[in-house]
N, C-alpha and C positions, 0 to 999 in steps of 0.2 A: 688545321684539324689533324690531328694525329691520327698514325695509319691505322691503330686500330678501328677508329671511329668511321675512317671512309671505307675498310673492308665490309665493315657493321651493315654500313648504306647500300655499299651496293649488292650484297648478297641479301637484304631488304627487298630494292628494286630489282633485281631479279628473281624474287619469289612472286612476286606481282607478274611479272611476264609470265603469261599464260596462255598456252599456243591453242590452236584451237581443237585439240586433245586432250583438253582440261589438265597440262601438265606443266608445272612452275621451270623456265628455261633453269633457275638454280638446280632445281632437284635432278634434269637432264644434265647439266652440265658437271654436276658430279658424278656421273656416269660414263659419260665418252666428252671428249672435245667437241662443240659446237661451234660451226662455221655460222654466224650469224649476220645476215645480210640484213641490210637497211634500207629500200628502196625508193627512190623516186616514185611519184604518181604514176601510173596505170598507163594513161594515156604517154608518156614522158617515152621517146626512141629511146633513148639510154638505157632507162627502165626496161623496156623490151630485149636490149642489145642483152642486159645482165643475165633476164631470166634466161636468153639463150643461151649463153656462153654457159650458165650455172648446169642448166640441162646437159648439156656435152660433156660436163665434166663431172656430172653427178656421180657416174658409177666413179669413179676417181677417187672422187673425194670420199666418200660410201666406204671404199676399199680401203681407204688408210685412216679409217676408225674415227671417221667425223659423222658427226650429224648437222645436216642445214638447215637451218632456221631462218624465216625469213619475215619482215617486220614491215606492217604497209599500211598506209591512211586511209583505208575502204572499210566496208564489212567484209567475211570473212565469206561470207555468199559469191560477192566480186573477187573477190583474192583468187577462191578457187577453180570460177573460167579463166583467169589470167595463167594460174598455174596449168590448169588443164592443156590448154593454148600450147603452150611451151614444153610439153611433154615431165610438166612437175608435176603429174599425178600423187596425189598422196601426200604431198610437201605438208609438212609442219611449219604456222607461220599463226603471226601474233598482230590482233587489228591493232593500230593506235589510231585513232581519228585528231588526238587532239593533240599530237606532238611528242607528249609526254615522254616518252623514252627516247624520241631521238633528241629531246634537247636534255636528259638525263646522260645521255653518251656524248653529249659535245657534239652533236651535229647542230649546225647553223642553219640558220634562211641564208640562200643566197645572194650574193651580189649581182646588181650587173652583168660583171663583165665577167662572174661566175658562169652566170645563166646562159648569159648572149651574147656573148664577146665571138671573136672572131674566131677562135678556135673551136669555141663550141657550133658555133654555126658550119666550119667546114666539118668537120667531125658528125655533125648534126644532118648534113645534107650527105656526106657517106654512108653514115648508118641506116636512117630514114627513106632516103630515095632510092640510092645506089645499091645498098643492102638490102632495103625492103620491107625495114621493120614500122616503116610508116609512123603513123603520129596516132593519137587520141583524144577521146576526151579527158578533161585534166579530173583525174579522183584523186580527190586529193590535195594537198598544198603544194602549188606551183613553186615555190620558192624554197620549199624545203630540200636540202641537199644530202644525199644519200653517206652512207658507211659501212664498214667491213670489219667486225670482230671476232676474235678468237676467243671464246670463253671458254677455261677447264678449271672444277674446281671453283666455282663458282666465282675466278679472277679473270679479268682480261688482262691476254699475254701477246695478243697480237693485232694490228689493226692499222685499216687502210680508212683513211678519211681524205674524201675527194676533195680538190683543191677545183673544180673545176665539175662542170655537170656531165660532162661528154669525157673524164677519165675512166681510164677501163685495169681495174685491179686484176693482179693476176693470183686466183681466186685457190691456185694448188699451189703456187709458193708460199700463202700465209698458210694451208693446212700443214704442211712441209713444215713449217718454222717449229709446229708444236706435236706432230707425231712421232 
């Protein structure tokens, strides 16, 4: 497909993403850089590990002229006691119940030994037990595996795709990459 064709698409699919501010992530995204998160299900430790770490670093990332966007398989009712939770009040964030855009961005169901392999289980019984972010109920696709894009300009220039359910991006070097 020639590049202009795939620019064509996905500045398409990103007029369809529409957060729940009635606002196309394109039209944002030609405004400031968009840190845009892909999250695991609700109930998922990782998932909770993210939205904390995103939390901490929110003014952070805020200050060096991104905006977070975050992308999840609930209603948008559930999305925002999760964000509440986590001290993401006010978070701008886009339902996908049916996958659609995480399999438009090349995120995959996971594997095995993605999901449940040994690392993710020690990492899993760190987070969840030792840490405290406990477990849930699963909203959401169990199997779906989370991402981390940089879209400005309505391109993506940066981006963390997890190899692994229990990786942990580091969420102000990709805003750094594009500030």
């Amino acid at each position: 497909m020639p590049q202009e064709s795939k620019v064509a698409e996905m500045n398409n699919v990103l007029s369809k993403m529409v957060t729940n501010k009635g606002e196309s992530l394109f039209d944002i995204s030609m405004r400031k850089p968009v840190l845009l998160v892909f999250l695991r299900h609700f109930g998922c430790t990782f998932c909770r590990e993210a939205l904390s770490d995103i939390a901490k670093r929110r003014e952070n990332i805020e200050e060096m002229g991104s905006k977070i966007i975050f992308v999840h398989m609930t209603d948008n009712e559930t999305a925002e006691r999760y964000f509440n939770r986590y001290d993401l009040e006010g978070a701008e964030h886009i339902s996908d119940p049916e996958c659609f855009f995480y399999k438009t961005f090349g995120l995959l169901k996971g594997t095995f030994t993605q999901l449940f392999g040994l690392q993710s289980w020690i990492r899993g019984f760190q987070v969840g037990v030792l840490d405290g972010r406990g477990v849930g109920p699963q909203l959401g696709d169990g199997f779906q595996m989370p991402g981390v894009f940089m879209v400005i300009d309505g391109e993506i220039k940066e981006s963390f795709i997890h190899k692994l359910a229990s990786d942990r991006p580091d969420y102000l070097k990709l805003v750094q990459c594009c500030s």
